[in-house]
Backbone as numpy.savetxt, mean C-alpha at the origin, in Angstrom:
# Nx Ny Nz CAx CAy CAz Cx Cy Cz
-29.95 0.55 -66.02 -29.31 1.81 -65.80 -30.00 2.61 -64.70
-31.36 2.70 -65.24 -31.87 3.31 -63.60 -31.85 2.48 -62.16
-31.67 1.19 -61.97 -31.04 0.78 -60.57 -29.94 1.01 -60.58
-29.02 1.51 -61.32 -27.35 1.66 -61.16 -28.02 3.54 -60.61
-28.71 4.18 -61.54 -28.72 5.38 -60.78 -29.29 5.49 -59.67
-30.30 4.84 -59.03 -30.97 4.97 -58.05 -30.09 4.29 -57.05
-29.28 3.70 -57.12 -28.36 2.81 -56.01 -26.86 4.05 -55.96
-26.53 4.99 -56.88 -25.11 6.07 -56.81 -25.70 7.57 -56.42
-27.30 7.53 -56.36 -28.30 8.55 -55.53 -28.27 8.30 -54.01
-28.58 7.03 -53.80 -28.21 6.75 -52.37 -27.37 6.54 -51.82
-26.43 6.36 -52.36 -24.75 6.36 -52.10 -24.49 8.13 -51.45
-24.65 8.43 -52.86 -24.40 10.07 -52.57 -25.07 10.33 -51.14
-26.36 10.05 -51.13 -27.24 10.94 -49.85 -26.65 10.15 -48.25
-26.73 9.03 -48.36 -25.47 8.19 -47.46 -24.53 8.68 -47.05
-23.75 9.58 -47.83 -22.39 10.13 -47.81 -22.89 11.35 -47.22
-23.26 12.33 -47.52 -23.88 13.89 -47.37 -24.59 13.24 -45.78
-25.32 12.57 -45.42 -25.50 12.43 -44.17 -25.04 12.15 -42.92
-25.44 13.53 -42.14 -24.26 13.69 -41.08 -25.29 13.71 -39.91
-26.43 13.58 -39.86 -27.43 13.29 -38.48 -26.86 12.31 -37.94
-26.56 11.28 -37.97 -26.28 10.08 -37.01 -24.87 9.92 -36.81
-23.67 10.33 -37.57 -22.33 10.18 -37.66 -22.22 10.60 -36.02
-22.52 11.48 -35.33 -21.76 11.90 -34.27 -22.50 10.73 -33.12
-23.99 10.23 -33.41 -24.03 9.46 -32.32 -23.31 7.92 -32.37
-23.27 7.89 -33.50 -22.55 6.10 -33.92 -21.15 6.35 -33.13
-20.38 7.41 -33.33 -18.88 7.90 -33.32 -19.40 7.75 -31.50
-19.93 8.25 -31.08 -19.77 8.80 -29.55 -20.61 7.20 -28.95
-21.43 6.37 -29.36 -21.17 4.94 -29.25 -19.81 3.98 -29.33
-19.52 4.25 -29.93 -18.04 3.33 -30.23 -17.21 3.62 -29.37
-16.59 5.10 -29.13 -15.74 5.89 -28.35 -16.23 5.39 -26.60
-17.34 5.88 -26.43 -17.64 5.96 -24.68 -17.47 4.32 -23.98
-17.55 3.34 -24.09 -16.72 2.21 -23.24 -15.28 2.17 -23.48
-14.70 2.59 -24.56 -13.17 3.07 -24.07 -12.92 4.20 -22.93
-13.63 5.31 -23.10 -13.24 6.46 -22.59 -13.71 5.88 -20.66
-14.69 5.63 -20.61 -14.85 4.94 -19.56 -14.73 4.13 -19.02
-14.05 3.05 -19.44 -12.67 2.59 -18.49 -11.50 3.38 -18.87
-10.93 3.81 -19.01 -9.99 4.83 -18.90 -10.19 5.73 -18.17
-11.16 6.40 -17.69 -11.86 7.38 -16.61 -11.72 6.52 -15.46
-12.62 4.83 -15.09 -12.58 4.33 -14.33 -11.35 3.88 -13.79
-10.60 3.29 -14.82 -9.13 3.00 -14.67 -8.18 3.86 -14.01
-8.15 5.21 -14.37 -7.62 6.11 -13.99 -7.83 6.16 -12.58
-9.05 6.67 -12.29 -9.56 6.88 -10.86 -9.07 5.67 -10.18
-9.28 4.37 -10.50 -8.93 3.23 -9.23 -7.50 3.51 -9.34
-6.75 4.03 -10.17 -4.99 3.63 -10.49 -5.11 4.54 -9.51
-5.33 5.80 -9.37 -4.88 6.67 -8.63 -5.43 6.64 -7.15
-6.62 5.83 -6.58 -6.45 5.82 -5.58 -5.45 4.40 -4.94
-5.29 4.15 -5.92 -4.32 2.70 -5.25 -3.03 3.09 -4.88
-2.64 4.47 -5.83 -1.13 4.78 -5.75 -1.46 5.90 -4.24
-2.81 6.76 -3.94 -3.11 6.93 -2.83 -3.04 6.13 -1.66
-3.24 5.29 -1.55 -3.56 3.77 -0.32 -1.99 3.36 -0.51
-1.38 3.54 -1.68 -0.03 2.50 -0.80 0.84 3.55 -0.46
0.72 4.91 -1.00 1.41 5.84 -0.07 1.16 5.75 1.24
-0.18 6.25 1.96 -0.25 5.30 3.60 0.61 4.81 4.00
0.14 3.67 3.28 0.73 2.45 3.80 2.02 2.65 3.91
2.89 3.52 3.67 4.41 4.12 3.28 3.91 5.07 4.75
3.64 5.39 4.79 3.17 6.76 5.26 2.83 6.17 6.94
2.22 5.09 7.23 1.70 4.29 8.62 3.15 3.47 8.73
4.07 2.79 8.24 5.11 2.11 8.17 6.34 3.35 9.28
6.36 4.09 8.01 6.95 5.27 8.61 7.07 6.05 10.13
5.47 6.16 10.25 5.25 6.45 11.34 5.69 6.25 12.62
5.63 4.75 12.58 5.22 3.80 13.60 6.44 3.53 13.82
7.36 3.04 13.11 8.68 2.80 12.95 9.41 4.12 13.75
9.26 5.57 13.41 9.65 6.57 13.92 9.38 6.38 14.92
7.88 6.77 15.27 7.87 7.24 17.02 8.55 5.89 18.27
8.84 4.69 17.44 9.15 3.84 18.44 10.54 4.07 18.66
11.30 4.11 17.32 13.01 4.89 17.54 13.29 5.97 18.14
12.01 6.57 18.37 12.49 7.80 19.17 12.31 7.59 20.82
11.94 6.40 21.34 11.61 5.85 22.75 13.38 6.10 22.93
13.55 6.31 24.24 14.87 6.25 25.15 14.62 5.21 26.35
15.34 4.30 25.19 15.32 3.06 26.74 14.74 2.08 26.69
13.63 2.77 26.89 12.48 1.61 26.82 11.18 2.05 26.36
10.22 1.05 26.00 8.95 1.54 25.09 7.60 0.95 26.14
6.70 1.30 26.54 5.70 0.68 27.07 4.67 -0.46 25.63
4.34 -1.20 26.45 3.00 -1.47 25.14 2.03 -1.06 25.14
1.93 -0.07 26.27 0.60 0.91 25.87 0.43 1.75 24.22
2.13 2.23 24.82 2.33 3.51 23.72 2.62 3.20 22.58
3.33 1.51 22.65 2.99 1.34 20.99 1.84 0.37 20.47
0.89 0.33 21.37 -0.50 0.46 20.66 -1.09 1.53 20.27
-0.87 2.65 21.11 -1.29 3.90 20.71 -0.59 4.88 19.42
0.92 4.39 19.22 1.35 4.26 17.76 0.76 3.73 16.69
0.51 2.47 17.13 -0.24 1.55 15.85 -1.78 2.17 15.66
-2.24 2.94 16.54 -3.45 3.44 16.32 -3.55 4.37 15.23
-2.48 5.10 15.00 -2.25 6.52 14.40 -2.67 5.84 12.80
-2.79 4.72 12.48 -2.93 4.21 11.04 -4.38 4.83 10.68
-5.31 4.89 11.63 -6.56 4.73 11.37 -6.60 6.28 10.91
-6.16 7.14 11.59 -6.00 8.35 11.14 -5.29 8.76 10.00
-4.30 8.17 9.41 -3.36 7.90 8.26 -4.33 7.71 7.31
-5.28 6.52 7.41 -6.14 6.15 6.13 -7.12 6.70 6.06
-8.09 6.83 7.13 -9.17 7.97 6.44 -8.83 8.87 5.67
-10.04 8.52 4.60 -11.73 7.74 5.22 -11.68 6.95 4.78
-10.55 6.28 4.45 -10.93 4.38 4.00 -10.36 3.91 5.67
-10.70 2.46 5.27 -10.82 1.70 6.93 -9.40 0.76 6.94
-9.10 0.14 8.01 -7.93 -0.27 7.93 -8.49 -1.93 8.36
-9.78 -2.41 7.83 -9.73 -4.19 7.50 -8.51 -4.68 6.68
-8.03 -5.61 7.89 -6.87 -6.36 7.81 -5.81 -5.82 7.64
-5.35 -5.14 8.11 -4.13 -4.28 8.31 -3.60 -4.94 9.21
-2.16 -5.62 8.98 -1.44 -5.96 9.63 -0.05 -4.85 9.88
0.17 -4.97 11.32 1.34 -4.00 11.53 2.18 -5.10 12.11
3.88 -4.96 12.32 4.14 -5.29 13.00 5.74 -4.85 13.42
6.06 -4.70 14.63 6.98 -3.60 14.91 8.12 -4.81 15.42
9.58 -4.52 15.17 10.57 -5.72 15.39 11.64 -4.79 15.84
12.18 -5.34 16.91 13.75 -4.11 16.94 14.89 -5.83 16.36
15.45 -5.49 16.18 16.77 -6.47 15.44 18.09 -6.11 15.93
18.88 -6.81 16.18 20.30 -6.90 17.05 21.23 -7.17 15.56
21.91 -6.45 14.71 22.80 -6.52 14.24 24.64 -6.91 14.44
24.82 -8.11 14.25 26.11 -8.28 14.76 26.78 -9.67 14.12
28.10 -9.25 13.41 28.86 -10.57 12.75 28.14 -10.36 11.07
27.82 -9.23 10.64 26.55 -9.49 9.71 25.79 -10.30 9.16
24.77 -10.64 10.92 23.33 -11.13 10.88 22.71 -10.84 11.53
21.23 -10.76 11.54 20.41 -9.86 12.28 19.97 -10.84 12.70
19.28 -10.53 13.99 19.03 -11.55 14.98 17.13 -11.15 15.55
16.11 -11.37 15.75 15.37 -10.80 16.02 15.31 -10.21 17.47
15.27 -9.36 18.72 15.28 -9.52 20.07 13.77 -9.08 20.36
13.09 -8.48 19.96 11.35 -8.62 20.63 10.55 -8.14 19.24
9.29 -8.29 19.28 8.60 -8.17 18.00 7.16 -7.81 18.55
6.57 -7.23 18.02 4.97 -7.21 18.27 4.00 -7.19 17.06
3.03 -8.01 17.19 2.08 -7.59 15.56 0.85 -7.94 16.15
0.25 -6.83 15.20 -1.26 -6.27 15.44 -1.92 -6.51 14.23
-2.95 -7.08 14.38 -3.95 -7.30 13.36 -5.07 -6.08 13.62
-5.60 -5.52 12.92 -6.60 -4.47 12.55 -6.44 -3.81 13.74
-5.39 -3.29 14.50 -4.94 -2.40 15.41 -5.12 -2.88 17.10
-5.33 -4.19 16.46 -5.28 -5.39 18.18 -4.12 -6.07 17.84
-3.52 -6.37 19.35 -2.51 -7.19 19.63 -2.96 -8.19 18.91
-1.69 -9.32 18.15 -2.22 -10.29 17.59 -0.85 -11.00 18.12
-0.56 -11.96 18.83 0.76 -12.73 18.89 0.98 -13.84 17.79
0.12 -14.10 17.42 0.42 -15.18 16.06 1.51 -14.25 15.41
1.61 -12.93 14.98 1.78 -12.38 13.97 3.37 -11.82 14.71
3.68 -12.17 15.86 5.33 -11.58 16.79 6.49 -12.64 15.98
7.35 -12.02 15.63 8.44 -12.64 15.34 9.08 -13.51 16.50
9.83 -14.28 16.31 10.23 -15.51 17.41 11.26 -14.67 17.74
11.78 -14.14 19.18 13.09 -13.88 19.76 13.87 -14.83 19.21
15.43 -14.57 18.91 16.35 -14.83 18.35 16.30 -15.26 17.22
15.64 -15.56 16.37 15.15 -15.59 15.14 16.15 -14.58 14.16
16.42 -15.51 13.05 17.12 -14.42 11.72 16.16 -13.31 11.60
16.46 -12.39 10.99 15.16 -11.44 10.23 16.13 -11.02 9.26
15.35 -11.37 7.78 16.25 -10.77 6.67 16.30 -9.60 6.66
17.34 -8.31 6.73 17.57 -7.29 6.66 18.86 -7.54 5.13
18.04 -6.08 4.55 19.28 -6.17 3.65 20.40 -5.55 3.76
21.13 -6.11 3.14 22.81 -5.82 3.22 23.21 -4.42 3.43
22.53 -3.93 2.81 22.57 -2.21 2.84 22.90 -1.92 4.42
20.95 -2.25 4.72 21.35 -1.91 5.74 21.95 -2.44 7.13
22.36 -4.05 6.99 23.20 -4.72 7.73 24.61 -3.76 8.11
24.91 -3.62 6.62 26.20 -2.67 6.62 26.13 -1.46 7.82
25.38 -0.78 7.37 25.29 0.38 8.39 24.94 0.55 9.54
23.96 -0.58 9.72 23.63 -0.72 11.48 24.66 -2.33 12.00
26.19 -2.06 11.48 27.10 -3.42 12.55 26.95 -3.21 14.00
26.79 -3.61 14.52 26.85 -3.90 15.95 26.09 -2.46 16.81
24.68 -2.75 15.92 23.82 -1.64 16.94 22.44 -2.36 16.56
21.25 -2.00 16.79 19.45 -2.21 17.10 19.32 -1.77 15.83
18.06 -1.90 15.25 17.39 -1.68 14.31 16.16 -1.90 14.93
15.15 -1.04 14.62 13.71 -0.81 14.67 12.96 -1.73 13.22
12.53 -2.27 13.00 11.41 -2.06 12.00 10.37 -2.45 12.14
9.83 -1.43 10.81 8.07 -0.93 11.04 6.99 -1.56 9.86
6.66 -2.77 9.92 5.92 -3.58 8.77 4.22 -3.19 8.80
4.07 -2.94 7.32 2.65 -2.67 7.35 2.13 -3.55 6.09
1.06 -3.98 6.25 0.74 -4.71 5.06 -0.82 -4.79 5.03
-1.61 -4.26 4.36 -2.99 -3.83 4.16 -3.22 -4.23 2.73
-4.40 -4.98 2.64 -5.22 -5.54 1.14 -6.12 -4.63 0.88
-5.77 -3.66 -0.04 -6.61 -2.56 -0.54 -7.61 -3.59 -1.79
-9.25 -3.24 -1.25 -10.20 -3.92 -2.37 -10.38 -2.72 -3.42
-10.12 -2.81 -4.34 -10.44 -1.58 -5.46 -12.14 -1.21 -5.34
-12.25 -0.01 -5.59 -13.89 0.49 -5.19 -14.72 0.31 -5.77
-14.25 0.20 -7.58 -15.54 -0.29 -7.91 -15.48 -1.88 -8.71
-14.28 -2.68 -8.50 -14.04 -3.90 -9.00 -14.03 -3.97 -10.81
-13.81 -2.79 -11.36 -14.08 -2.84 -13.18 -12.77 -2.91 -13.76
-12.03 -2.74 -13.41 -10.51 -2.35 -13.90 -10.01 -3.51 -13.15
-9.79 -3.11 -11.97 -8.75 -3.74 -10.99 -9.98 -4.89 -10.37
-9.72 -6.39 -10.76 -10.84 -7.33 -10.07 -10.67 -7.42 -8.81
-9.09 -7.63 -8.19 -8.98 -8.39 -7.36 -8.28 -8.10 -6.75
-8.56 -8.50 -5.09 -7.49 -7.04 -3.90 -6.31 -7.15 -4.28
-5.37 -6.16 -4.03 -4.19 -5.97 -3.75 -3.48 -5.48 -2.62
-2.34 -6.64 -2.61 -1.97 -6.63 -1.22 -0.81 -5.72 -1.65
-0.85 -4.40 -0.19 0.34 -3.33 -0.14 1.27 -3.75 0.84
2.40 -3.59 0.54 3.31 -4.02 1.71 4.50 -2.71 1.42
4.88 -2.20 2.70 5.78 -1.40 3.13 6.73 -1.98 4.43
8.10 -1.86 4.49 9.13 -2.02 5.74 9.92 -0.73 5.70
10.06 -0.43 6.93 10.65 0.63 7.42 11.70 0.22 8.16
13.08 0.90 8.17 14.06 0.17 9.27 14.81 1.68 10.02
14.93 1.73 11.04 15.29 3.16 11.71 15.95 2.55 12.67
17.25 3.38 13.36 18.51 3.09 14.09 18.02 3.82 15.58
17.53 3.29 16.55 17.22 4.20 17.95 17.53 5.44 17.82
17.34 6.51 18.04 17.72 7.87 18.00 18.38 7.78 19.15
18.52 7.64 20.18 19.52 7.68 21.27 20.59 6.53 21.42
20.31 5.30 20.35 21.51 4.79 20.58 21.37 3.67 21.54
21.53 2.31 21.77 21.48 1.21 22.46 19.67 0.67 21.53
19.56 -0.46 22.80 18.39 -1.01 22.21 17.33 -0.50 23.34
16.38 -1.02 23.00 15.05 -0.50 23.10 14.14 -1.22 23.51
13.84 -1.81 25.40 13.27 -2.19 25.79 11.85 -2.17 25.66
11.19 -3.16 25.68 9.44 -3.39 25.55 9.24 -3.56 26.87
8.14 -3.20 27.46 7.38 -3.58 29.08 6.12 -3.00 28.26
């Protein structure tokens, strides 16, 4: 009888003890809460980085539709430059751009000149072949019949910052498609 009482004494004092409850509790809790903190933070700069990448697509795609006539390749290197400014203060390793005008007609798109830049250098591996299909979708096949299309490809492998959540890069890809603002196509020199 007295080990049955001495064992429902320590039960009791077991129970009544509240010194350690909050550090056991705040052990268990903190590697959830912190990836969820970490998680959070990488989710949200990733949904940061592929806006950019929306955001450099856009760009680039614009200022070339807005050329009359004709486009130098100075100036759309100096377009494709504008990325670097887009992403800071992250860097633009391996950022591929690449700018295509497309001849719509019979509904099929046809490629007529292309340029692609690797990390904001000319890269010709990366030029679409003149006369070449280029899948455009129907949408916008429909709406650009028998006129140019611009588009503005960006595609950047964002490495997550601290590798705990997210292991392994992710590749962002954005296309942009814009109709010349003045109308005809849009010479390269």
């Amino acid at each position: 009888m007295r080990l049955a009482n001495q064992l429902i004494a320590k039960l009791r004092r077991f129970r009544a003890a509240q010194a350690g409850a909050a550090a056991v509790e705040f052990a268990l809790i903190l590697p959830v809460m912190l990836m969820l903190y970490v998680g959070a933070n990488e989710g949200s700069v990733l949904i940061s980085m592929d806006r950019k990448v929306q955001l450099i697509s856009g760009a680039v795609g614009d200022l070339v539709s807005r050329s009359e006539g004709e486009i130098l390749t100075a100036d759309l290197l100096d377009y494709v430059k504008v990325a670097s400014g887009i992403v800071s203060p992250y860097v633009v390793d391996g950022m591929v751009q690449i700018v295509t005008q497309v001849k719509v007609e019979n509904g099929e798109a046809e490629v007529v000149w292309s340029r692609g830049f690797m990390n904001q250098v000319p890269d010709n591996a990366l030029n679409r072949e003149d006369n070449s299909s280029y899948p455009l979708p129907q949408s916008v096949i429909a709406i650009a019949e028998g006129q140019f299309v611009i588009v503005a490809e960006t595609r950047l492998p964002y490495t997550p910052l601290y590798g705990i959540v997210y292991t392994s890069p992710i590749n962002l890809y954005r296309e942009n498609f814009f109709l010349p603002r003045f109308g005809g196509d849009i010479d390269i020199k």
